[in-house]
NUPARO-523960 format. One record per residue (C-alpha): y, x, z; residue in three letters. Coordinates in steps of 0.02 Angstrom, whole numbers, m for minus. Layout:
N
- py;px;pz;code
- Y;X;Z;ALA $
...
END
This chain:
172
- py;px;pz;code
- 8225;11903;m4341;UNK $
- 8026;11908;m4381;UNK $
- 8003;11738;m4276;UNK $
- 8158;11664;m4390;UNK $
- 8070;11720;m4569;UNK $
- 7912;11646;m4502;UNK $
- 7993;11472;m4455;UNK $
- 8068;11483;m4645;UNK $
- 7910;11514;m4709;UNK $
- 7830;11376;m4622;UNK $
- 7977;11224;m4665;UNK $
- 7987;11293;m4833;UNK $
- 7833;11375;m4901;UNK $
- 7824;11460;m5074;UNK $
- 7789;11343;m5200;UNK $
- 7680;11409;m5318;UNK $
- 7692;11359;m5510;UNK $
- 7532;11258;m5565;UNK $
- 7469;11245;m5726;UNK $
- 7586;11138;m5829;UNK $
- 7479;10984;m5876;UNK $
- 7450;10910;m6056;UNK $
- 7440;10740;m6122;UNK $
- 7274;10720;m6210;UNK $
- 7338;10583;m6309;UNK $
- 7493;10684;m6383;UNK $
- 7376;10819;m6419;UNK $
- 7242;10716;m6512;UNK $
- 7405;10645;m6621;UNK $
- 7482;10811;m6662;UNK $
- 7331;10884;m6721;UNK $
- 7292;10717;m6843;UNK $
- 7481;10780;m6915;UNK $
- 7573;10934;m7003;UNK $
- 7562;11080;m6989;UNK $
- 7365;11038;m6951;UNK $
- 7343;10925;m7085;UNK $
- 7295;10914;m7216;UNK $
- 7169;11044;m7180;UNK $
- 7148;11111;m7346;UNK $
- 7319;11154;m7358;UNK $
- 7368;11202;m7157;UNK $
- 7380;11404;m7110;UNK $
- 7237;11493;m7046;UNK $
- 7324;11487;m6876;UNK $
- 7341;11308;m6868;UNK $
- 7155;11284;m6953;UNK $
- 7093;11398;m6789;UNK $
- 7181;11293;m6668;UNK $
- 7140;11133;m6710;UNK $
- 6938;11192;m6748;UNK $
- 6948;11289;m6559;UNK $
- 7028;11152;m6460;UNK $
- 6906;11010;m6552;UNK $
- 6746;11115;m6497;UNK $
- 6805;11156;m6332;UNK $
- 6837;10960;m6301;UNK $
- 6671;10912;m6404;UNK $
- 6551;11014;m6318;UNK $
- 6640;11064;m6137;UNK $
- 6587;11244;m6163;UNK $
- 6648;11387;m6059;UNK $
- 6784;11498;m6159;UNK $
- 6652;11644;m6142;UNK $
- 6516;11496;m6228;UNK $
- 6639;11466;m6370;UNK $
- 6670;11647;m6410;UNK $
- 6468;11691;m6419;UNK $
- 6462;11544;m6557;UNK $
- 6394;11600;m6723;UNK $
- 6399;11591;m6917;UNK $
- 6216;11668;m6933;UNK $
- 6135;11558;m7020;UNK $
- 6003;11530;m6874;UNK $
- 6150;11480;m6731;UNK $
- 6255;11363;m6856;UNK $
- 6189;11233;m6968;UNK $
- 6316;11095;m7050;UNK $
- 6236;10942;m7142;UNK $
- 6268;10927;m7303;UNK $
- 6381;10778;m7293;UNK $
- 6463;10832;m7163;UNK $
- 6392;10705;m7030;UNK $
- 6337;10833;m6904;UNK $
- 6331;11006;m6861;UNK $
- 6221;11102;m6739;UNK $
- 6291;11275;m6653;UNK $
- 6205;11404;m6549;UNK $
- 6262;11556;m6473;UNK $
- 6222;11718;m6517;UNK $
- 6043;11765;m6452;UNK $
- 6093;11920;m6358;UNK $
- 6234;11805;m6242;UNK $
- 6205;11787;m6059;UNK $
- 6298;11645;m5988;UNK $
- 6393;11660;m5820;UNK $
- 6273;11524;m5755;UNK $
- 6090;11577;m5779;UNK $
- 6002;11416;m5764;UNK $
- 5855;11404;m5886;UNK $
- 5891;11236;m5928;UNK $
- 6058;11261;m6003;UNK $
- 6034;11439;m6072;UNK $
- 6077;11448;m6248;UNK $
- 6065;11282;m6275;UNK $
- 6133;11208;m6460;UNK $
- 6288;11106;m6467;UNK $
- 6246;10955;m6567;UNK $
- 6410;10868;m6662;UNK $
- 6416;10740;m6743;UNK $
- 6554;10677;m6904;UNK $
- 6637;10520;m6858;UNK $
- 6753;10396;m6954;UNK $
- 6668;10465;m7114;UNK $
- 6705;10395;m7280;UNK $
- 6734;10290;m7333;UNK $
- 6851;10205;m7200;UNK $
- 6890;10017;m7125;UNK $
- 7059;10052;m7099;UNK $
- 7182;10167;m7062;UNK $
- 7118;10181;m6888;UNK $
- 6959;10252;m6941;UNK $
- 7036;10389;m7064;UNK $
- 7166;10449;m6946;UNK $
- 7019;10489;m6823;UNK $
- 6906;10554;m6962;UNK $
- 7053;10688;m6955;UNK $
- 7001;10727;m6779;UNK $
- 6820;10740;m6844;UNK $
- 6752;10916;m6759;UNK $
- 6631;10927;m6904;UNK $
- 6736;10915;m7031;UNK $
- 6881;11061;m6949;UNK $
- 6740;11178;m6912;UNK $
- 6641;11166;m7120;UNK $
- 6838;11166;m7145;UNK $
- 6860;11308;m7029;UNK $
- 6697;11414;m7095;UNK $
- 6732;11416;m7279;UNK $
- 6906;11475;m7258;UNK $
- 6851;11617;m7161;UNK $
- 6698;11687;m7252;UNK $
- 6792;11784;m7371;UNK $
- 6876;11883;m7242;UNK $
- 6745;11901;m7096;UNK $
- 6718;12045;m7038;UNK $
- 6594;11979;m6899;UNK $
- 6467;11841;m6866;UNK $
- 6569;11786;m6723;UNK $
- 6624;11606;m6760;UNK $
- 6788;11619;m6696;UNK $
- 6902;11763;m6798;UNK $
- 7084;11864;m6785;UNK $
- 7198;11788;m6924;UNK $
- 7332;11911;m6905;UNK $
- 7373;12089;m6920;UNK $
- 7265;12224;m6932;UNK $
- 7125;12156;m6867;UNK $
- 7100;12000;m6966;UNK $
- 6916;11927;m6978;UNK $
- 6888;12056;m6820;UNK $
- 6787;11937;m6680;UNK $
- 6903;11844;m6564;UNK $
- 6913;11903;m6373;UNK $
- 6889;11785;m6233;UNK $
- 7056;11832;m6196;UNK $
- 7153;11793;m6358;UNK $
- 7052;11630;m6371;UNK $
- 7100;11577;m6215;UNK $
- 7269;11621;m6224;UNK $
- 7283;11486;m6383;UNK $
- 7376;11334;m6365;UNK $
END
């Protein structure tokens, strides 16, 4: 009987559930769209989303990277007009990979498709601008922050409570 299970095993192994992919295209459109836009009227939720998922494609940061990101005013500086942003993590963060070269090193941004626009080409992807969701992103939450943690809870009892790695990689 233990020889059969084995040959069963072997003509049919377990196939194991992978990750289900995404279409980066489909993504990029649905965040240009309601309920993400316009920004100044979207929920919290859907503000957090869109600025998460446009920093974690802008910059290629590890989750843990994202979540040591800062509002202090020496780790996050916006430009004025909105053309470019630079980030930094908190000071006391120890990446996962020590190399000197890349410890706490800024994230530079920069605006694209700003005003005013060629087309309507360049002002749908102004909507995908990471600059502009993140200012966006930063005003909306300074009233209720509780932390200098960039990324914040916008629910329940711990809203403006620093986001875990956990819960911000468990976002969609």
């Amino acid at each position: 009987m233990l020889r059969f299970l084995q040959g069963v095993r072997r003509l049919r192994p377990v196939v194991h559930a992978s990750t289900p992919q995404w279409d980066l295209p489909l993504v990029l459109e649905a965040l240009a769209s309601g309920p993400f836009e316009p920004l100044e009227l979207s929920s919290l939720k859907a503000l957090s989303w869109k600025t998460a998922l446009l920093l974690a494609l802008t910059s290629a940061k590890r989750v843990s990277e994202l979540t040591a990101l800062s509002v202090h005013p020496s780790c996050l500086r916006i430009l004025g007009d909105r053309s470019g942003a630079t980030l930094r993590p908190n000071p006391s963060f120890v990446p996962k990979s020590l190399r000197s070269a890349f410890r706490s090193r800024a994230i530079q941004l920069g605006g694209f498709s700003l005003p005013p626009h060629g087309g309507d080409r360049e002002a749908k992807l102004h909507l995908l601008c990471p600059v502009r969701a993140l200012a966006c992103y930063v005003e909306r939450t300074a009233a209720l922050r509780r932390t200098e943690q960039l990324f914040v809870c916008f629910g329940g009892g711990v809203i403006g409570k620093a986001l875990s790695k956990k819960r911000l990689a468990g976002w969609p």
